[in-house]
VEXVO-926081 format. One line per 4 residues: number of its first residue (from 1); their letters; for each residue y, x, z of N, C-alpha, C. Coordinates in steps of 0.02 Angstrom, whole numbers, plus 50000, padded with zeros to 5 digits. Atoms other than C-alpha are relative to their C-alpha. Example, Ala and Ser with C-alpha at 12.3 -4.5 7.8 and 13.67 -1.06 7.14 Angstrom:
BEGIN
1) AS) 49941,50045,50000,49775,50615,50390,50060,50045,50000 | 49941,49958,49997,49947,50684,50357,50055,49961,50037
//
This chain:
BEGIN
1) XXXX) 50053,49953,50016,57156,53541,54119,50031,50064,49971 | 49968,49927,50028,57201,53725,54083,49978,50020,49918 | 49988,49984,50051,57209,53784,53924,49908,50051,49982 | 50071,49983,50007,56994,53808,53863,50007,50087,49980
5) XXXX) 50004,49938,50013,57060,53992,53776,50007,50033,50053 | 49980,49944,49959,57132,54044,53913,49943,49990,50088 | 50041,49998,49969,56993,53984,54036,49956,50043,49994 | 50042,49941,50010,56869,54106,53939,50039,50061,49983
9) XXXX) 49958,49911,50021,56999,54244,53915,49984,50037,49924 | 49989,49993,50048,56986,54238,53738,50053,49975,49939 | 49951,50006,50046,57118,54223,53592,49999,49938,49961 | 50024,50057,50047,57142,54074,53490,49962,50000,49940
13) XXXX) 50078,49992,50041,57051,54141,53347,49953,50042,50015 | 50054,49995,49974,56908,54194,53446,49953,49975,49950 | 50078,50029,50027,56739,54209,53337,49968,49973,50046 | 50061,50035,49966,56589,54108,53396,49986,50061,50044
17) XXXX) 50050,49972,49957,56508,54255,53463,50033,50026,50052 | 49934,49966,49938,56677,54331,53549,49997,49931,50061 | 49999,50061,49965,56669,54138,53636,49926,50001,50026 | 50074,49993,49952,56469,54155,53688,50016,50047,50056
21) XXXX) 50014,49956,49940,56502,54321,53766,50043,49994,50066 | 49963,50024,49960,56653,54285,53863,49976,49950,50049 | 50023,50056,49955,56562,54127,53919,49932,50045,50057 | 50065,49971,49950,56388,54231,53988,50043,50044,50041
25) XXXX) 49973,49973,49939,56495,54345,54077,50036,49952,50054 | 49957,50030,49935,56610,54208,54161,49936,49955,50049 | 50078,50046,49959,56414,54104,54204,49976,50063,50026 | 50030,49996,49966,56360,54250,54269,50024,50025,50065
29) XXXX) 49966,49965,49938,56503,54298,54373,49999,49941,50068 | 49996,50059,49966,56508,54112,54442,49951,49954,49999 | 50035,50024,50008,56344,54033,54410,49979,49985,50094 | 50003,50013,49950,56313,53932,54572,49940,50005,50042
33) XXXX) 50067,50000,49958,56140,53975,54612,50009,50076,50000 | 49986,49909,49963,56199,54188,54623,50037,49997,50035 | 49913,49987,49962,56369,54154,54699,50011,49918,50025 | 49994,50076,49981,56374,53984,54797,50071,49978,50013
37) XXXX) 49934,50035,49949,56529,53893,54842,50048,49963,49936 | 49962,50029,50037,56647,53774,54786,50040,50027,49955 | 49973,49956,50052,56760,53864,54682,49973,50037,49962 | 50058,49975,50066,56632,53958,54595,49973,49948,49961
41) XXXX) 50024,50039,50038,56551,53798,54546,50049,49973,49971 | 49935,50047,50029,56716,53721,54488,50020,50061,49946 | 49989,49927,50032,56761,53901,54388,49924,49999,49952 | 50062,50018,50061,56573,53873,54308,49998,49937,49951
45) XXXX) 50021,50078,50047,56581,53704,54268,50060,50006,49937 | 49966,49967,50057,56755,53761,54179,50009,50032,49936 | 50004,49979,50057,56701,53881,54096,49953,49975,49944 | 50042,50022,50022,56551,53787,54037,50027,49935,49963
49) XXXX) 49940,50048,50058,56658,53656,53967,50047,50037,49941 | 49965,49940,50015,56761,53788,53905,49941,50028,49931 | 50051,49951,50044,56613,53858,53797,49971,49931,49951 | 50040,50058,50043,56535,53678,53740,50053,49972,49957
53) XXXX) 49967,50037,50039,56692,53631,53660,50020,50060,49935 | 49996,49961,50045,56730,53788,53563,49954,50033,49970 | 50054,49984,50044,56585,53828,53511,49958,49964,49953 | 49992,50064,50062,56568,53668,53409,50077,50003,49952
57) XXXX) 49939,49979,50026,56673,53694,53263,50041,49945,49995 | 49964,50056,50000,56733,53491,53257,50019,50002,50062 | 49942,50019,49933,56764,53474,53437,50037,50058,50017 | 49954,49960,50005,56862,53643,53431,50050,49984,49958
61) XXXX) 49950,49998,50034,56939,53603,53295,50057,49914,50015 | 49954,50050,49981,56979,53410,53374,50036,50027,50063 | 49964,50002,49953,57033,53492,53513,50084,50039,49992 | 49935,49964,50020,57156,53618,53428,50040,49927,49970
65) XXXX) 49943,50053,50024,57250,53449,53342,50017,49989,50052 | 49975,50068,49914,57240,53330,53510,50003,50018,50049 | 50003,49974,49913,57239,53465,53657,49952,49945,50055 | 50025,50012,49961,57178,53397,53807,49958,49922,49974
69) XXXX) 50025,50094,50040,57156,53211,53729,49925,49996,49970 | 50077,49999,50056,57000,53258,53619,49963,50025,50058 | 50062,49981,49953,56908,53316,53800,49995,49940,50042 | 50022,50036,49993,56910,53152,53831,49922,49940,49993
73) XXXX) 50071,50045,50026,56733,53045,53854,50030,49942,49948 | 49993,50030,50044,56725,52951,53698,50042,50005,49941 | 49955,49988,50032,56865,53036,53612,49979,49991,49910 | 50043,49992,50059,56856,52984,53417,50065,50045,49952
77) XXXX) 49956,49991,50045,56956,53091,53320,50026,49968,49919 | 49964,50033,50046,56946,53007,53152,50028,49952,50010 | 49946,50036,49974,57011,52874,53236,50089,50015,50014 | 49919,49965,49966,57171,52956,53321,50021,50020,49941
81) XXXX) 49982,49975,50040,57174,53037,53140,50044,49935,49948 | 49998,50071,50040,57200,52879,53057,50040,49967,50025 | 49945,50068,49966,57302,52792,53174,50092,50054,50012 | 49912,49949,50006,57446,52975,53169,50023,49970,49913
85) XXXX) 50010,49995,50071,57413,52947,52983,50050,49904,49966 | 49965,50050,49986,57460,52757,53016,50055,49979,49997 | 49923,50000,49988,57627,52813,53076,50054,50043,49975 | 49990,49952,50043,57682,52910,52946,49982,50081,49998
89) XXXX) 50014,49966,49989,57591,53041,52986,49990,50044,50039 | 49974,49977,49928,57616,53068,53158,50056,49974,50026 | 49935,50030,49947,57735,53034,53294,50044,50053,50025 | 49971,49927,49973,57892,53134,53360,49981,50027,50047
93) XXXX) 50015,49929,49952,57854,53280,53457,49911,50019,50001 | 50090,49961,49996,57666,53280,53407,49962,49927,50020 | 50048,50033,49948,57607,53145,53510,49996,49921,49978 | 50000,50074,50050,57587,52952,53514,50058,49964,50050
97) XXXX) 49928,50045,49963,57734,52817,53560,49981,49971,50063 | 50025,50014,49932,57757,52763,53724,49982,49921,49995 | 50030,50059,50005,57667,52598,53761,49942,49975,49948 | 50050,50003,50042,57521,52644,53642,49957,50003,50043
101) XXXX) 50036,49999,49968,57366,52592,53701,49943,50048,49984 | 50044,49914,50022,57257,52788,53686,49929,49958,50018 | 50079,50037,49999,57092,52665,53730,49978,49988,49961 | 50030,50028,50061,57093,52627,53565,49963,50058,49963
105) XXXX) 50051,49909,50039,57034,52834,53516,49943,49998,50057 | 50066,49999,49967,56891,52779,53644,49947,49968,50000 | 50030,50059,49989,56815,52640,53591,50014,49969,50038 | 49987,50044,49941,56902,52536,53720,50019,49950,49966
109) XXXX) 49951,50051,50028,56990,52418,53623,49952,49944,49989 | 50040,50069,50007,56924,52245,53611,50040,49960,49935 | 49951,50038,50078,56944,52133,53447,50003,49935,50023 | 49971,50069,49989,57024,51972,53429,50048,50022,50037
113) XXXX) 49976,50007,49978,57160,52047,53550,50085,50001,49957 | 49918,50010,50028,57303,52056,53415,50020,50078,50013 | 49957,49952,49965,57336,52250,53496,49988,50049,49938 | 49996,49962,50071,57335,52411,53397,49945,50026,49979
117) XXXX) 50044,49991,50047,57166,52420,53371,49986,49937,49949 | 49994,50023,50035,57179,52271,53271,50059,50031,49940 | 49935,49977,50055,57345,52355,53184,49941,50044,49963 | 50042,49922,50037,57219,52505,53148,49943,49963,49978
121) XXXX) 50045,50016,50040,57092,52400,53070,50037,49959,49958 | 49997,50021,50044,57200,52308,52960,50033,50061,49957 | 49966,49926,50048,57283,52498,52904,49948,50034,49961 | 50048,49974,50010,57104,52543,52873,49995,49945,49951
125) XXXX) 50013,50020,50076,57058,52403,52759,50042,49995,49957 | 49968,49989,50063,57224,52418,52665,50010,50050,49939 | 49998,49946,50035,57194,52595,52624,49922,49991,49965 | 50069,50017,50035,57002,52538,52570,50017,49974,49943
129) XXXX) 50011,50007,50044,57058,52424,52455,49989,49922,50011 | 50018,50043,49980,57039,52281,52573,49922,49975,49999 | 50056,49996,49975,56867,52315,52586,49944,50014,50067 | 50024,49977,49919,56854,52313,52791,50008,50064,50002
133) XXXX) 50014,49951,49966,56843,52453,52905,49938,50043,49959 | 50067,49951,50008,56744,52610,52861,49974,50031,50051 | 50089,49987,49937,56577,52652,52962,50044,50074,50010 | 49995,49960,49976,56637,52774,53075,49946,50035,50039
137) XXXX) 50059,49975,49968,56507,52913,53156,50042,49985,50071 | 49983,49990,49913,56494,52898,53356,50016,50085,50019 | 49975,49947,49956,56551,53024,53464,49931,50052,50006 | 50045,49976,49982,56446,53172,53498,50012,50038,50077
141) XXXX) 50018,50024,49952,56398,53177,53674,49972,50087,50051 | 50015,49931,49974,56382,53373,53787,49956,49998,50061 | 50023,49972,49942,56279,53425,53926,49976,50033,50016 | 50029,49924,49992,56205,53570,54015,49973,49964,50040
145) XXXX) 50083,50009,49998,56028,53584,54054,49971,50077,50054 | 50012,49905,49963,55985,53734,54195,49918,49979,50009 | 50082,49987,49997,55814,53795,54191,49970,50047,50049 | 50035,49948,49977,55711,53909,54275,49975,50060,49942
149) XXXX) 50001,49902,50062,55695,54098,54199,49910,49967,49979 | 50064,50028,50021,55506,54050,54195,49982,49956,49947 | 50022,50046,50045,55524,53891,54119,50038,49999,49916 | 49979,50009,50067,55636,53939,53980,49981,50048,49957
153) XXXX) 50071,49954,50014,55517,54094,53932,49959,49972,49948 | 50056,50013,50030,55384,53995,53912,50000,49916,49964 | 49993,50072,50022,55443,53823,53866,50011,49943,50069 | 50017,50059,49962,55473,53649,53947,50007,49937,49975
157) XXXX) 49954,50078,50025,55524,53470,53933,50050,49973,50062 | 49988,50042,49960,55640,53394,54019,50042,49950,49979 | 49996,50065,49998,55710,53211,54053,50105,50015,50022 | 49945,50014,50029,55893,53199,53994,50043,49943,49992
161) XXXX) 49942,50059,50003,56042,53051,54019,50022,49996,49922 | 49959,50025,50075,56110,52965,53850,50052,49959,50022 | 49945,50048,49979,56259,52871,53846,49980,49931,49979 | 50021,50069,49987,56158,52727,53826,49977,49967,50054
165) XXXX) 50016,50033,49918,56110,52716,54001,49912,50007,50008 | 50047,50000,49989,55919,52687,54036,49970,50065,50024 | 50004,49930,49978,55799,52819,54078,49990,50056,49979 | 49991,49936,50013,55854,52943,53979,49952,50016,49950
169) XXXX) 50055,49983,50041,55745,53038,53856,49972,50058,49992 | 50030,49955,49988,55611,53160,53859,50026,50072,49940 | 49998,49933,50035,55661,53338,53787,49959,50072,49992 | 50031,49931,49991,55565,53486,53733,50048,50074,49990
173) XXXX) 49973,49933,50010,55645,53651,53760,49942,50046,49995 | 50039,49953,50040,55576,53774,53644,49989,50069,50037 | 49989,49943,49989,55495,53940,53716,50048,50053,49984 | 49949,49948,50038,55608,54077,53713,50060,49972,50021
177) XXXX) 49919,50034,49998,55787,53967,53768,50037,50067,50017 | 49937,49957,49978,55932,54095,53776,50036,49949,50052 | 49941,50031,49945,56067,54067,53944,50058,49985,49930 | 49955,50027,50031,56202,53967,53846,49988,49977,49907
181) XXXX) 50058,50045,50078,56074,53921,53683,50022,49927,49995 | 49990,50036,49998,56126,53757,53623,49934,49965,49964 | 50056,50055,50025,56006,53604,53575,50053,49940,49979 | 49975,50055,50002,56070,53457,53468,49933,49952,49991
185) XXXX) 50031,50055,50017,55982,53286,53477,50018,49946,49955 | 49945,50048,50052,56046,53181,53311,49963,49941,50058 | 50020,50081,50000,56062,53000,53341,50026,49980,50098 | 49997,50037,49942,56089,53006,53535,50063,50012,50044
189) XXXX) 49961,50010,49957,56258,53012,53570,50055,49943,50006 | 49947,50118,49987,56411,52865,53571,49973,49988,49915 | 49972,50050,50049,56389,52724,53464,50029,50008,49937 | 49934,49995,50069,56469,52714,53259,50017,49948,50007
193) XXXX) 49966,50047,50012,56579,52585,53228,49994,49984,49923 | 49999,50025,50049,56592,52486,53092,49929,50001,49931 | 50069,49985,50023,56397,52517,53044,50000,50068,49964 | 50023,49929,50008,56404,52701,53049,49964,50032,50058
197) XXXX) 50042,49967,49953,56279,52819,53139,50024,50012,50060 | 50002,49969,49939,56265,52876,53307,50013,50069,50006 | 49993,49930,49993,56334,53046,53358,49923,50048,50048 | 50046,49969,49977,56239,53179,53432,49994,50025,50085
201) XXXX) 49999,49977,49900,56176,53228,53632,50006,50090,49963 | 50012,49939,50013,56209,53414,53619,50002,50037,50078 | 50006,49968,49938,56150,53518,53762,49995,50069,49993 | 50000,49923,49995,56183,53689,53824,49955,50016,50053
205) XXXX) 50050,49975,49970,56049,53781,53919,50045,50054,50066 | 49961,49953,49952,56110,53870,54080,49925,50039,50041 | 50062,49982,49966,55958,54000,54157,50000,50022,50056 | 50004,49979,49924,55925,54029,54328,49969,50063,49984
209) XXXX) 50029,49921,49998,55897,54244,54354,49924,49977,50034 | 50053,49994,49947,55725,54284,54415,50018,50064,50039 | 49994,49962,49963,55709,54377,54568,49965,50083,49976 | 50010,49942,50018,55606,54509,54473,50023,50026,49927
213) XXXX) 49990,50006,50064,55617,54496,54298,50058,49999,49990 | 49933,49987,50025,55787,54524,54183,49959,50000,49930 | 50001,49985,50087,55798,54493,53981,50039,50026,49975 | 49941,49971,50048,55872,54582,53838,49952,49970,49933
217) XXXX) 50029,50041,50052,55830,54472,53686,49921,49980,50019 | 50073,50024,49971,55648,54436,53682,49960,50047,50029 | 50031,49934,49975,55598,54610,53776,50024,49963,50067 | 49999,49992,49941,55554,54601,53960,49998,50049,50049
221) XXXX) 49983,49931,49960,55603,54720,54102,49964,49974,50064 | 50042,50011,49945,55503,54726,54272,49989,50063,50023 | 50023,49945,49951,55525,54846,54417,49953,50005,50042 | 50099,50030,49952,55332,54873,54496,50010,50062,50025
225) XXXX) 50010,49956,49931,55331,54981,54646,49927,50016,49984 | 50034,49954,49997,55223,55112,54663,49994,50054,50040 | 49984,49952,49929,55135,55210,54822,49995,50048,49965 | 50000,49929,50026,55137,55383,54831,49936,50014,49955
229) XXXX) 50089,49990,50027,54937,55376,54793,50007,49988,49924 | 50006,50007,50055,54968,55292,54640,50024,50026,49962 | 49960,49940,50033,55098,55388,54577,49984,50057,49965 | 50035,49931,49989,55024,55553,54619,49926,50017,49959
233) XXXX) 50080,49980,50043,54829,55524,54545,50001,49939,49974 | 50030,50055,50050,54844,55363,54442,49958,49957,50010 | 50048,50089,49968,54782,55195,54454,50001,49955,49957 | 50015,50080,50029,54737,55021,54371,50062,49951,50048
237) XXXX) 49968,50041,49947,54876,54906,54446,50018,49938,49979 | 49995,50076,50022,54897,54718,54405,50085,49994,49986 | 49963,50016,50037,55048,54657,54299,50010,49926,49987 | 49964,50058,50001,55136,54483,54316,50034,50002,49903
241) XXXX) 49955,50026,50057,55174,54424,54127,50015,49921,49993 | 49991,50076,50034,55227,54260,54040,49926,49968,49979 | 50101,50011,50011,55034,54287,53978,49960,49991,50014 | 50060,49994,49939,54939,54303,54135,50010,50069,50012
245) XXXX) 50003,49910,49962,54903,54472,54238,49964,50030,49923 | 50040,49968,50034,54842,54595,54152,50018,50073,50029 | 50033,49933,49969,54773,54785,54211,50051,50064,49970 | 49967,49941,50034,54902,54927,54173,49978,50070,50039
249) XXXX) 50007,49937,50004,54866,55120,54166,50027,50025,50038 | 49935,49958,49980,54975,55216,54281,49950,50088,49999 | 50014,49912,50016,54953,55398,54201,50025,50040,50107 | 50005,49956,49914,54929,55532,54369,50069,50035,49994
253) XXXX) 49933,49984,49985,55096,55605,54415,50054,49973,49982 | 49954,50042,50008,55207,55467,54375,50063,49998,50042 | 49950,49986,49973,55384,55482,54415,50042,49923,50014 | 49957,50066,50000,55512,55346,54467,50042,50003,49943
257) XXXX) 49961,49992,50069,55598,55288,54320,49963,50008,49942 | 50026,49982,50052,55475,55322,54199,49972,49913,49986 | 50040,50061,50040,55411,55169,54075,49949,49982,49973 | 50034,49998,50056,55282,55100,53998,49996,49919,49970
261) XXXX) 49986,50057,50032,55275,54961,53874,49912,49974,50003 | 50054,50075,50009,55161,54803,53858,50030,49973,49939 | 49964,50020,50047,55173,54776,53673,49982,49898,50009 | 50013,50065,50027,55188,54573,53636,49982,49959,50047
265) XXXX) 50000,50050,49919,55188,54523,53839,50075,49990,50006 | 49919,50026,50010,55380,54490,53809,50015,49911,50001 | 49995,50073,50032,55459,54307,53744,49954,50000,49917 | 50033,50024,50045,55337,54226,53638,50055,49947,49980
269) XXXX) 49959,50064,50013,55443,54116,53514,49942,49987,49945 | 50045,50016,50061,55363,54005,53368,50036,50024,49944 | 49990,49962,50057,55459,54088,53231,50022,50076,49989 | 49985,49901,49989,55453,54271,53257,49940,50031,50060
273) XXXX) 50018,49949,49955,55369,54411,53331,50003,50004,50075 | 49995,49976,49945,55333,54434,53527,50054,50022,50018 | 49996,49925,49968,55434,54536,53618,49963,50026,50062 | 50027,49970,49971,55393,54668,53725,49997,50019,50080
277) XXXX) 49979,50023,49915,55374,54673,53935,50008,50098,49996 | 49982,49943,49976,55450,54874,53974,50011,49999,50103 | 49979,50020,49926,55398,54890,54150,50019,50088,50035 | 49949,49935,49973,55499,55041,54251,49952,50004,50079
281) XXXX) 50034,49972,49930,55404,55129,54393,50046,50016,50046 | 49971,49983,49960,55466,55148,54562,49942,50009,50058 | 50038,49986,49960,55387,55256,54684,49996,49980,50073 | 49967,50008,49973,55401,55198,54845,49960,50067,50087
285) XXXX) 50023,49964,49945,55367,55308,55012,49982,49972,50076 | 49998,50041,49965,55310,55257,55172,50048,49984,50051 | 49931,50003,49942,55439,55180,55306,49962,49996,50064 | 50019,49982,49926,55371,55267,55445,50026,50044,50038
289) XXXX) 49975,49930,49954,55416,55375,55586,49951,50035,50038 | 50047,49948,49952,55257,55445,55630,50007,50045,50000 | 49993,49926,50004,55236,55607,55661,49960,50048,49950 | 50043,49968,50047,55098,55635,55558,50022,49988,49930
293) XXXX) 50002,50015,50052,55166,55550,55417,50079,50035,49980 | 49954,49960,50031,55330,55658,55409,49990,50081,49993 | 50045,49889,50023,55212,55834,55408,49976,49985,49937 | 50034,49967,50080,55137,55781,55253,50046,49972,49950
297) XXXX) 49929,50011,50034,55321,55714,55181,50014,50077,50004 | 50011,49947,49998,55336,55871,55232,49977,50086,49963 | 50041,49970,50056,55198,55962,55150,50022,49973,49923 | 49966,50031,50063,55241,55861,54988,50062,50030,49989
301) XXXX) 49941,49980,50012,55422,55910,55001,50000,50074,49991 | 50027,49934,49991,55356,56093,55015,50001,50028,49934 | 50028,49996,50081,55272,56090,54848,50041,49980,49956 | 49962,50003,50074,55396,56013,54736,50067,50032,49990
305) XXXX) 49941,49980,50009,55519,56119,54665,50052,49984,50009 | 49921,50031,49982,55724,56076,54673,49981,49953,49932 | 49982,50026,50051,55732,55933,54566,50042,49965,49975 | 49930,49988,50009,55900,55940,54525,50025,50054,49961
309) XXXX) 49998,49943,50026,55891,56115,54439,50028,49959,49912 | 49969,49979,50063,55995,56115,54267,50046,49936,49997 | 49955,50037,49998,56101,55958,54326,50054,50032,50018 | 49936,49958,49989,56278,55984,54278,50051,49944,49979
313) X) 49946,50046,50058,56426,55897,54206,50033,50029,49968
//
């Protein structure tokens, strides 16, 4: 596995947020529903691994001790910690001796076999006090969750794998989900040992673009075409929100490019304020080649001044 910093092209001490943005640019350069193909999806799934481990400050920080080892399913670090700790504190060159069985930092190890997860539970109750093993937490448990721009807007639920197997368990994703927003679920990821808790499912949110729509925090953007008619003398024209339609104004001589806001038709979240839908006019002209309809392009083009006058650099 390549090296997670240098998959997102960020530094080893990379802040959290330097590690989000890095990640939304590499999902949206390779996200497999804009850009299809194998290598894009292998380059997403990367980086998306890449982002779920460093952006947890324990499994970043198990992964800076154990490199690749801690991106192992089931990986327990206090375990592995306990069993370097074992061997005076580690092994030469970093690592563990050859003919160690590494199943045992997975929960693999079976008891009664005499092997070294028995060694590592009698190192554990000698440092107790000979009071047994201490309750270790389970593993906590990653996955990404892709939504629809729609459905993560306005909310959903969906039906989620545990590493307990069965069918899974129902999730609500909260209106409002940010692309690369994380969700933890306590309790549902590996197993504790020794009668300690269950780790956690933690899921990352991945959003499918809409074909019209684009976000910038909880403000919405929406390019609405506009004929010449409407443009020119103003009209009532229907408006696609998260809310339902609703009837917008278009003031008479409306230009392309010009805005107008819809306060509080934005992302509705439950702890905060709306935001706002900013929808951008575009005029459009007709695609014809009549004859009549390029005399009064024509005429029109007649009447409006150069509009280009006082552009300079």
């Amino acid at each position: 596995m390549s090296d997670l910093y240098v998959v997102l092209g960020v530094p080893r001490g990379a802040s959290a947020q330097e590690v989000k943005k890095a990640y939304r640019k590499l999902a949206a350069k390779y996200h497999p529903d804009k850009n299809p193909g194998a290598a894009n999806e292998q380059k997403f799934k990367e980086a998306t691994l890449a982002y779920e481990v460093l952006s947890d400050d324990k499994r970043r920080a198990a992964y800076e001790e154990f490199g690749d080892l801690a991106l192992r399913p089931g990986f327990d670090a206090e375990r592995a910690r306990a069993m370097k700790n074992g061997f005076g504190g580690g092994f030469p060159g970093g690592g563990f001796p050859e003919g160690v069985d590494l199943n045992d930092l997975f929960g693999g190890a079976g008891g009664g076999g005499g092997g070294l997860g028995d060694m590592l539970g009698d190192l554990l109750s000698r440092t107790r006090g000979g009071r047994g093993p201490r309750p270790v937490r389970g593993y906590d448990v990653t996955s990404t969750v892709t939504l629809d721009f729609v459905d993560a807007v306005r909310g959903t639920t969906v039906k989620v794998a545990t590493s307990s197997g069965g069918d899974g368990v129902s999730v609500r994703i909260p209106p409002g989900a940010n692309d690369g927003a994380t969700l933890r679920l306590r309790g549902q990821g590996g197993g504790g040992r020794s009668g300690g808790p269950a780790g956690d499912l933690v899921l990352t949110v991945a959003v499918r673009p809409h074909p019209h729509f684009t976000r910038d925090g909880d403000d919405l953007l929406l390019d609405l075409p506009l004929s010449l008619g409407e443009a020119f003398h103003g009209a009532q024209v229907p408006v696609p929100t998260p809310h339902g339609e609703v009837k917008l104004k278009v003031r008479p001589r409306t230009q392309s490019g010009q805005k107008a806001r819809l306060r509080g038709k934005g992302v509705q979240r439950k702890d905060g304020e709306p935001g706002d839908l900013y929808v951008r006019f575009l005029v459009v002209y007709p695609d014809s080649a009549e004859p009549s309809v390029a005399r009064h392009v024509d005429e029109l083009s007649a009447a409006t001044p150069d509009p280009r006058v006082g552009i300079a650099f």
